[in-house]
C-alpha positions as CSV (number, residue, x, y, z in Angstrom):
1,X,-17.1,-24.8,10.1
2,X,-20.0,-25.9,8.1
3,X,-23.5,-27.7,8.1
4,X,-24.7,-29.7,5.3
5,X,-28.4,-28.6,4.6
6,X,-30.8,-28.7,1.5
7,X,-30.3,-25.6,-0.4
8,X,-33.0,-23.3,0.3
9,X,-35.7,-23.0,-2.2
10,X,-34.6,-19.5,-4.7
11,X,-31.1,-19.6,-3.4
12,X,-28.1,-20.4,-5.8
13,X,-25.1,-21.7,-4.0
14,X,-21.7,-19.9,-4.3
15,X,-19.6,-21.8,-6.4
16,X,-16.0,-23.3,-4.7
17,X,-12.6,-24.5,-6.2
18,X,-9.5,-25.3,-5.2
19,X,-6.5,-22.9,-5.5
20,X,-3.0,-24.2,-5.2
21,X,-0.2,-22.3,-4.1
22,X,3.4,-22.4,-3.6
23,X,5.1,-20.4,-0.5
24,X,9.0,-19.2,-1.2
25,X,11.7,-18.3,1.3
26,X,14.1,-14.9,1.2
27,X,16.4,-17.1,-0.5
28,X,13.9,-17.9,-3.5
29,X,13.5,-21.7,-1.7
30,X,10.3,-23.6,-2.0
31,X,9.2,-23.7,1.7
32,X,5.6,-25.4,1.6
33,X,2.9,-26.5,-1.2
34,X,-1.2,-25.0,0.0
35,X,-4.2,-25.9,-1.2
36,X,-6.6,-23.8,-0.5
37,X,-10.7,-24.3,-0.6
38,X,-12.2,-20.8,-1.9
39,X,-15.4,-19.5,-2.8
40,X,-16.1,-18.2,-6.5
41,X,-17.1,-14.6,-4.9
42,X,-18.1,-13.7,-8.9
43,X,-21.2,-16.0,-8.6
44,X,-22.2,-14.0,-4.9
45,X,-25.4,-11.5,-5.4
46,X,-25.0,-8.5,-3.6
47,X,-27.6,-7.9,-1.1
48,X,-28.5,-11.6,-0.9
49,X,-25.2,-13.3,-0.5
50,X,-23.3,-10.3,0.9
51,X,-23.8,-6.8,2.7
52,X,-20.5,-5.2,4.4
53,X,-17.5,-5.8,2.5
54,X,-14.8,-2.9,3.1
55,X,-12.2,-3.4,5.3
56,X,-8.9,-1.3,5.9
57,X,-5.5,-2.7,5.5
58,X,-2.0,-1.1,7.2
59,X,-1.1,1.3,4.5
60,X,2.8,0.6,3.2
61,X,3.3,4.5,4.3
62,X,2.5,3.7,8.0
63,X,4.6,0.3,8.1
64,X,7.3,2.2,6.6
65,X,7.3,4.8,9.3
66,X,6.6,3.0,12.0
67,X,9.5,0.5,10.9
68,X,12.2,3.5,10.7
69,X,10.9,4.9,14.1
70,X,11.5,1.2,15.7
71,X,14.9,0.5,14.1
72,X,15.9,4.7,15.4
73,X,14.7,3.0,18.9
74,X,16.4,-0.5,18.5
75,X,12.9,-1.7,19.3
76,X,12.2,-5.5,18.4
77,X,10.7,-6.3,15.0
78,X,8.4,-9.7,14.7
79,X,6.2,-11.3,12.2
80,X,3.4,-13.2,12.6
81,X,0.8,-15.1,10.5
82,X,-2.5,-16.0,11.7
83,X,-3.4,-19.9,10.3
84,X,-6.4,-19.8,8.8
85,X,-7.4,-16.7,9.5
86,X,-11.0,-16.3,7.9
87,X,-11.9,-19.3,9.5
88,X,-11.8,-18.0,12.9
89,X,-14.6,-15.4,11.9
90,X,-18.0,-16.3,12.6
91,X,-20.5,-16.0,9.5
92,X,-23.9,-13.9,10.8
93,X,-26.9,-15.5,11.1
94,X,-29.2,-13.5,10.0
95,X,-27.2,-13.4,6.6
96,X,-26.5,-16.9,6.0
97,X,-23.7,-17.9,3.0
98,X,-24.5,-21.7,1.2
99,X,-21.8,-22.4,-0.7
100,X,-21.1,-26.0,-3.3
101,X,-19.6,-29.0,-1.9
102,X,-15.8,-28.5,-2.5
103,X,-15.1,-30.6,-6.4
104,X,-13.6,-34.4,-5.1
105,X,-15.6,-34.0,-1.7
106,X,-19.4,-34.2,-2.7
107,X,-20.9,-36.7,-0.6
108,X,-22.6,-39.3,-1.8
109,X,-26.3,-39.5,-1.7
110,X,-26.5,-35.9,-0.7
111,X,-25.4,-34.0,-3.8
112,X,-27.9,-31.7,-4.3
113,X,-27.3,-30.7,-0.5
114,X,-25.2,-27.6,-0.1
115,X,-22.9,-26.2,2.9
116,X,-24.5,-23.3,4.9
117,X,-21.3,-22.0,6.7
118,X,-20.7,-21.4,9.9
119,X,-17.3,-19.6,9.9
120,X,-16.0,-17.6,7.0
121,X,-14.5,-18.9,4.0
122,X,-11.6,-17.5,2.0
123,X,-13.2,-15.8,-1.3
124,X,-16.1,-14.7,-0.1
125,X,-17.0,-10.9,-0.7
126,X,-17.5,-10.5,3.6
127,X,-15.0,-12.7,4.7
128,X,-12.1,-10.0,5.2
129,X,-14.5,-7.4,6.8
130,X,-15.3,-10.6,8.9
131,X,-12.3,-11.6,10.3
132,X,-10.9,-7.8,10.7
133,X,-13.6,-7.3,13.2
134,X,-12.8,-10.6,14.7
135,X,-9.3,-9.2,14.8
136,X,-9.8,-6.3,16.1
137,X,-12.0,-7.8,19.1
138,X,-9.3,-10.0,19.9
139,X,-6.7,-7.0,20.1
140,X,-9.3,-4.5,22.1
141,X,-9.4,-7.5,24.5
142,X,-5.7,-7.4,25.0
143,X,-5.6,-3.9,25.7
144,X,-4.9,-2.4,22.4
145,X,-6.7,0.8,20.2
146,X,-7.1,1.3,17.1
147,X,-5.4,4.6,15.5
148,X,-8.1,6.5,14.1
149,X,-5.2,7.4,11.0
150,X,-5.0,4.1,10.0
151,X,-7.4,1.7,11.9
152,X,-5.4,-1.1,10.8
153,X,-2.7,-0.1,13.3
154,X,-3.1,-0.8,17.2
155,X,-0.9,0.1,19.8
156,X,-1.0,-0.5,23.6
157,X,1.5,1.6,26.4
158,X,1.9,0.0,29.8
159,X,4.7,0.5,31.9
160,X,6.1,-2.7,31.2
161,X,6.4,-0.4,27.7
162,X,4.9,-0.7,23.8
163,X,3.6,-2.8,21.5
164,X,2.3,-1.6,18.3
165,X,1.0,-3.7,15.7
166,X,0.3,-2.9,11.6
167,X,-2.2,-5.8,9.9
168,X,-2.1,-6.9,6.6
169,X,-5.3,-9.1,6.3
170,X,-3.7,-12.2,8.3
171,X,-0.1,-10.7,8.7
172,X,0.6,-9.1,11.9
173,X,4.2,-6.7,12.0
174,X,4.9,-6.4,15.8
175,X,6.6,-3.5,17.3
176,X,8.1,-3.4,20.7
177,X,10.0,-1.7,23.0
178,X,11.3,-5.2,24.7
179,X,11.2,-9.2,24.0
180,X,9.4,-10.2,27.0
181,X,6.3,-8.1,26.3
182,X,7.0,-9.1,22.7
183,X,6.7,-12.4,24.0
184,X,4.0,-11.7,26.7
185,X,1.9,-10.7,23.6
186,X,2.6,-13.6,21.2
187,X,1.5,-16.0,24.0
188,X,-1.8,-14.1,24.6
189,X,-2.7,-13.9,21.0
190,X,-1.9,-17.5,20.6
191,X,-4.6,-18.2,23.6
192,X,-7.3,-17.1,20.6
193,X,-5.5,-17.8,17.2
194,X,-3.4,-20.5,16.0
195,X,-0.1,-18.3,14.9
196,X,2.9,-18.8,12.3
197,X,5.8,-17.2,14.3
198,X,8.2,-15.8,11.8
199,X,10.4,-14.1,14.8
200,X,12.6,-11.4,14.1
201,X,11.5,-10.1,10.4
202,X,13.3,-11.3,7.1
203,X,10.3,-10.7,4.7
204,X,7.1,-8.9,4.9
205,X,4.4,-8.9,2.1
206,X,6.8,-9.8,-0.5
207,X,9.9,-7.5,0.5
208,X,13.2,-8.8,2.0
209,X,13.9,-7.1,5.6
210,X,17.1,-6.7,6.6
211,X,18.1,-5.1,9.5
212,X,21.2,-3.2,10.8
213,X,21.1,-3.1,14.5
214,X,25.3,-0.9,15.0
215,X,23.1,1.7,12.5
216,X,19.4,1.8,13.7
217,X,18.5,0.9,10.1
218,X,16.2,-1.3,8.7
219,X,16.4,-1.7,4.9
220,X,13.7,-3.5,2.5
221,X,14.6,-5.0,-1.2
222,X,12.3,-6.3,-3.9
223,X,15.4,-8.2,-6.4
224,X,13.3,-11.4,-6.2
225,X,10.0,-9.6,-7.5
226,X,12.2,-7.6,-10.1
227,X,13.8,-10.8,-11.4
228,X,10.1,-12.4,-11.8
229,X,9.2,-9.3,-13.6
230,X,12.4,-9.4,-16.0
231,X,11.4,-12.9,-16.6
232,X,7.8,-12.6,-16.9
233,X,8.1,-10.4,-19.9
234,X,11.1,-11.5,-21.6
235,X,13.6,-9.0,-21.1
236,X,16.5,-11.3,-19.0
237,X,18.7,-10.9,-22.2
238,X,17.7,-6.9,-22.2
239,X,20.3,-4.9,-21.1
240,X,20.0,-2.7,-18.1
241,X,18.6,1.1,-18.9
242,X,20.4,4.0,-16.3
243,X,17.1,5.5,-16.2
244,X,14.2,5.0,-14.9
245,X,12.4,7.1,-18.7
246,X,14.9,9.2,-21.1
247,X,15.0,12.8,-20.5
248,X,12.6,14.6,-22.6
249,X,10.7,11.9,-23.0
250,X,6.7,13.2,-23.9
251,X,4.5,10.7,-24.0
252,X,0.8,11.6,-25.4
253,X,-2.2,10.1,-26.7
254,X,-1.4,10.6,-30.3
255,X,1.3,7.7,-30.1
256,X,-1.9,5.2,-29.2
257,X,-3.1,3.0,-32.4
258,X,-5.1,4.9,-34.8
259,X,-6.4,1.6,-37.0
260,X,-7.7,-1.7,-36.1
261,X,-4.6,-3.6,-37.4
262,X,-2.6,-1.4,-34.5
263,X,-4.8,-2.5,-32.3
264,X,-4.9,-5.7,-33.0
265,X,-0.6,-5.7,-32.4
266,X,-0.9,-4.1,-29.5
267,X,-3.8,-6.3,-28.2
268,X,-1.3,-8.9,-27.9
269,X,1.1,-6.9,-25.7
270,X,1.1,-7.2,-22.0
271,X,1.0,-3.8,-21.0
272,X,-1.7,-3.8,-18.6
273,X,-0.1,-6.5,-16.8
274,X,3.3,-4.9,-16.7
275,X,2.4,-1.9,-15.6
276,X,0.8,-3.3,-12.7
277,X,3.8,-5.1,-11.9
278,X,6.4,-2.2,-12.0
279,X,3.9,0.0,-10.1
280,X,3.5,-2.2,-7.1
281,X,7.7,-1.7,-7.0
282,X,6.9,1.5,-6.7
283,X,4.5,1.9,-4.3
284,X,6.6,-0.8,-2.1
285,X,10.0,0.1,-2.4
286,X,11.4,2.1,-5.6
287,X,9.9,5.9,-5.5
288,X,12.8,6.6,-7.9
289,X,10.3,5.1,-10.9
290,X,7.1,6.7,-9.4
291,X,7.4,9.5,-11.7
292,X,8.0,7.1,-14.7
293,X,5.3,4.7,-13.6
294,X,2.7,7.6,-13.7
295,X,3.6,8.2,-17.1
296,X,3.2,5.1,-18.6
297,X,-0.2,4.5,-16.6
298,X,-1.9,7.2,-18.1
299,X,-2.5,4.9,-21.5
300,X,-3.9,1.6,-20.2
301,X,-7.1,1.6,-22.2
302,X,-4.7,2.0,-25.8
303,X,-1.3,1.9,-25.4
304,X,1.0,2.4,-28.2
305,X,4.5,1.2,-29.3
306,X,5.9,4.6,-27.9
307,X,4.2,3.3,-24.6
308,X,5.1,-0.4,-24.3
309,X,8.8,0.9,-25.0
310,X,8.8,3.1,-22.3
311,X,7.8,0.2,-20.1
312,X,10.2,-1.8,-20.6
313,X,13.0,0.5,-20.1
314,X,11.1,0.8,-16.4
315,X,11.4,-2.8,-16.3
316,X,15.3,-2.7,-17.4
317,X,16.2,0.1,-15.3
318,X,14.8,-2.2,-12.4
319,X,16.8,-5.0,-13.6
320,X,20.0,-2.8,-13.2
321,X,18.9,-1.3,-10.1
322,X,17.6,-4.4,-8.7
323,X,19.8,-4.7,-5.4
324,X,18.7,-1.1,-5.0
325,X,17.0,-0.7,-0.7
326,X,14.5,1.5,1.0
327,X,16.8,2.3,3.9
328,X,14.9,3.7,7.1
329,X,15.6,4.8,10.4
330,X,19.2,5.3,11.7
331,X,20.3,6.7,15.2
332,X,19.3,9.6,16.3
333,X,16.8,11.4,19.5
334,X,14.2,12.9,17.3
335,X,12.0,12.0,14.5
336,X,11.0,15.2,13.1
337,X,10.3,14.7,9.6
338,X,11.0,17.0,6.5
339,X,8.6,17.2,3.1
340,X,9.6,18.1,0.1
341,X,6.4,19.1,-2.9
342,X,7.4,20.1,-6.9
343,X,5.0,20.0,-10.0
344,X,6.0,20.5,-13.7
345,X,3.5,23.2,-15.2
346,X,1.7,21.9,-18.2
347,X,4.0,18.6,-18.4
348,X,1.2,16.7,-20.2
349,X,1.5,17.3,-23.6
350,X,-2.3,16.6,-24.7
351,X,-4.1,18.4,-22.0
352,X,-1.5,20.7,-20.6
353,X,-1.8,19.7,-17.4
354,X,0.3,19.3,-14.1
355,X,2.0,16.7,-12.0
356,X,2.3,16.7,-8.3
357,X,4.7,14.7,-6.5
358,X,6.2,14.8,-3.0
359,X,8.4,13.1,-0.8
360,X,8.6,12.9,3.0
361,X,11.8,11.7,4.4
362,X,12.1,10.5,8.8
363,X,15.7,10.7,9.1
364,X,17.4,10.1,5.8
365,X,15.2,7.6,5.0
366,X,11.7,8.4,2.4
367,X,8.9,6.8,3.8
368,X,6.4,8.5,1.9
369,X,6.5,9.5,-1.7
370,X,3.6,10.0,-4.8
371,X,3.2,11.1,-8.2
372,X,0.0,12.1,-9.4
373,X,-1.5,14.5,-11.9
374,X,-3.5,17.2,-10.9
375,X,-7.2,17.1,-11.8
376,X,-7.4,20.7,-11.8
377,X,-5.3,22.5,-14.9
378,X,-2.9,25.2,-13.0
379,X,-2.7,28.5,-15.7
380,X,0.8,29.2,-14.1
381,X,4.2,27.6,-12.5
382,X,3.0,29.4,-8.7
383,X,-0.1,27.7,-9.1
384,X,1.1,24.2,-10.2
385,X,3.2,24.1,-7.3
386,X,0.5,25.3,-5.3
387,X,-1.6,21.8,-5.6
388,X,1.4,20.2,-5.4
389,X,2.0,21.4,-1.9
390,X,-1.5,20.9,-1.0
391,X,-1.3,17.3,-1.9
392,X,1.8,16.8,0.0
393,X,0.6,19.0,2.8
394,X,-2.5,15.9,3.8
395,X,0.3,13.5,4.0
396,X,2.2,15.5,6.3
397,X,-1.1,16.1,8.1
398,X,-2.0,12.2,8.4
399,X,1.5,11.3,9.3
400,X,1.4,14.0,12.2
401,X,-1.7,12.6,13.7
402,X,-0.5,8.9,13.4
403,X,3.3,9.3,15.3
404,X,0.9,11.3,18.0
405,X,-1.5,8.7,17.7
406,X,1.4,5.7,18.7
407,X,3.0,8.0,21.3
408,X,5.4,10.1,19.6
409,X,4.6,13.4,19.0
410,X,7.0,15.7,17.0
411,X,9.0,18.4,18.5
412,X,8.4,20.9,16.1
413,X,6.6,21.7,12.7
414,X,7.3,20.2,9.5
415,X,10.1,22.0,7.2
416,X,7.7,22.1,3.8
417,X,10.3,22.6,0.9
418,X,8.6,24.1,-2.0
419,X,10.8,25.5,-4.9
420,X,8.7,28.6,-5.6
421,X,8.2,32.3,-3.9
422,X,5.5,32.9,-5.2
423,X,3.7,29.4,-4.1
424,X,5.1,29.7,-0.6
425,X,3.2,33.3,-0.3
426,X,0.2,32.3,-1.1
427,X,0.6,29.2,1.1
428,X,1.5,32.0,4.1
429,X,-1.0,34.4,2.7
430,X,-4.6,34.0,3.4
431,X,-5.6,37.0,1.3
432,X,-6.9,36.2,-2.1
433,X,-6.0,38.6,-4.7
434,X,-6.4,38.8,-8.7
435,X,-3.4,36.2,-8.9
436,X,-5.2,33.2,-7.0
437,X,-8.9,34.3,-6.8
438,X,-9.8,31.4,-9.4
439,X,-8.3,28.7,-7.4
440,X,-10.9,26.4,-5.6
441,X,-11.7,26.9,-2.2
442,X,-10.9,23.5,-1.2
443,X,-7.3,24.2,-1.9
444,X,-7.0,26.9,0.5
445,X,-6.8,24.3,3.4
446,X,-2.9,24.3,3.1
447,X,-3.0,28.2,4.0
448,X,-5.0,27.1,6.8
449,X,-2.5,24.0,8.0
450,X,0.4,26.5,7.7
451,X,-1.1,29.8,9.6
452,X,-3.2,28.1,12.2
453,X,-2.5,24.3,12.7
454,X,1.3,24.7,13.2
455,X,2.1,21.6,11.9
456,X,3.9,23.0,8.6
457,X,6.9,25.8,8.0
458,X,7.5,26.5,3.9
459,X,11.0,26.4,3.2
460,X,12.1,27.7,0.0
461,X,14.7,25.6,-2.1
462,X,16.0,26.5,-5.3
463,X,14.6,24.6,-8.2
């Protein structure tokens, strides 16, 4: 794990602390107390201390989707946690890491000695990119690849049948056609890890799994985040809102403080923090805010009273809704998907510009969704929903490669619902006339997707 040497001479040690921690159940139970030794990766220089740091993570779109394709297929669904995960990584030795002896553990007589590590250590700037490559060369061993899509998924075919697997830094979601290669696999990759076996999946990175097998569903729930949120800012006495942001709500920059005594009020709101907190809800489970959450992010750096309201009527809608489940899957024999792209032409009220957002739906079930605003400023409604279907056209695109990628290939192209005319014959049109001459080139690439690729069909749907 470690050696204890002198600490080498124009070196600084990276700082350590403890971090305590308390693990919770489905049911909101206390399950187990961790400590947990870190490293204070603020103190780490880079280029000295560190080098490679980036390392992917499953994206909540793919585990989604690969979820609803396993509950379509009755497949099993396991979770496992690797124990000590970083510390199975080995640090490099041409970049050695010295970090403090832990507080309460200094030995005596050698405090101005300093650990140079051997394996990884949890805070430490490398220490994911570490252990996903130790990961991943445990996985390659046992006969899996990568998905170029989203290298943090890794699937293996045999004719025993499948296993896929979507990582989340130490937690593994296991897919598989059977339970005994299920079970084959959990005893292999407990040959090089020491593993946490959750079994058949209840929660998974904060969400409560349930599944119904007579429906080929697989449903996930956040009420025990939303019920920290209500608490966490005060609003358990609030009363529930039936939307997510009033209709005809406009919310602008000239509702943000003006003076210093404003802005000394609104200091002292948490709005940063709650916003950050009701959009992890949505990116995890509740694309019925995403729209509202876009809004309200769009004033971070000086948000007003205007702003923090509309927060909290997020926050209260949530606390009504809070029972509220992403339901995927269901039974059927095909997993064609649909997508679905709309834009609201100059909704921003101080610059005038645009909002994108699309859903994509496998089965009845969205698995996809976003709400963004456009960086370019569209001059008409055709154009607006133009970038919107661009946007929503990369997803499609990604997801495409991804099911082909993990063995399912769809059947036929994507229905691409788009509720203008005129934005659907540009998208089939590769001619560039006086009406979309002015649109970047880069944008184009959805006429391309659609004419050539195959992958998409516009389908127009009234507005």
């Amino acid at each position: 794990m470690y050696e204890l040497v002198p600490c080498p001479e124009g070196r600084k040690p990276t700082g350590t602390k403890w971090v305590f921690n308390i693990k919770w159940d489905e049911q909101g139970c206390i399950v187990e107390h961790c400590a947990h030794l870190v490293a204070q990766e603020f103190s780490q220089i880079p280029g000295v201390d560190f080098w490679d740091t980036y390392v992917p993570v499953a994206h909540i779109e793919s585990i989604h989707a690969i979820s609803g394709l396993a509950a379509t297929l009755n497949w099993e669904i396991h979770v496992v946690d690797v124990k000590s995960a970083f510390f199975n990584s080995e640090m490099p030795v041409d970049q050695p890491a010295y970090v403090a002896q832990p507080p309460g553990y200094v030995v005596k007589g050698k405090e101005n000695c300093v650990w140079l590590l051997r394996k990884a250590l949890y805070g430490l700037h490398q220490s994911t990119f570490l252990w996903y490559q130790k990961l991943k060369e445990i996985l390659i061993t046992l006969g899996f690849k990568p998905c170029p899509p989203n290298l943090c998924v890794f699937v293996r075919r045999t004719e025993k049948g499948t296993v896929i697997i979507t990582s989340h830094v130490d937690n593994l979601s296991l897919f598989a056609s059977s339970k005994s290669i299920l079970d084959e696999f959990k005893s292999n990759l407990s040959k090089h890890v020491v593993i946490s076996d959750k079994e058949e999946i209840s929660q998974l990175l904060g969400m409560t799994v349930t599944r119904d097998r007579a429906a080929y569903t697989i449903s996930f729930n956040q009420s025990l985040y939303i019920d920290s949120i209500v608490e966490c800012f005060g609003l358990g006495s609030a009363h529930p809102s039936p939307t997510p942001i009033a209709h005809g709500t406009k919310l602008s920059k000239t509702q943000s403080p003006t003076t210093l005594e404003e802005q000394s009020t609104m200091a002292k709101v948490p709005y940063q923090s709650a916003v950050g907190s009701i959009m992890h809800a949505a990116v995890m489970t509740r694309p019925d805010i995403s729209h509202a959450c876009q809004c309200v992010a769009q004033f971070m750096q000086n948000p007003g009273e205007a702003h923090w309201t509309a927060v909290k009527q997020i926050i209260q809608y949530l606390k009504g809704t809070r029972n509220l489940s992403l339901t995927l899957g269901g039974a059927s024999k095909s997993f064609d998907i649909t997508a679905w792209s709309d834009s609201n032409f100059a909704g921003h009220p101080d610059h005038g510009q645009s909002v994108s957002e699309y859903a994509l739906f496998l089965r009845r079930g969205c698995f996809s969704w976003r709400s963004r605003k456009q960086t370019a400023t569209a001059s008409s409604t055709s154009e607006a929903e133009y970038y919107a279907a661009h946007l929503c056209g990369h997803e499609v695109i990604w997801f495409c490669q991804l099911i082909e990628q993990i063995g399912f290939p769809l059947e036929a192209p994507t229905p691409f619902h788009v509720d203008s005319q005129a934005a659907i014959v540009n998208i089939n049109s590769e001619q560039i006339n006086g009406s979309n001459k002015h649109v970047k080139v880069s944008y184009y690439w959805i006429c391309e997707v659609v004419i050539e690729d195959q992958h998409i069909v516009t389908v127009n749907v009234p507005s």
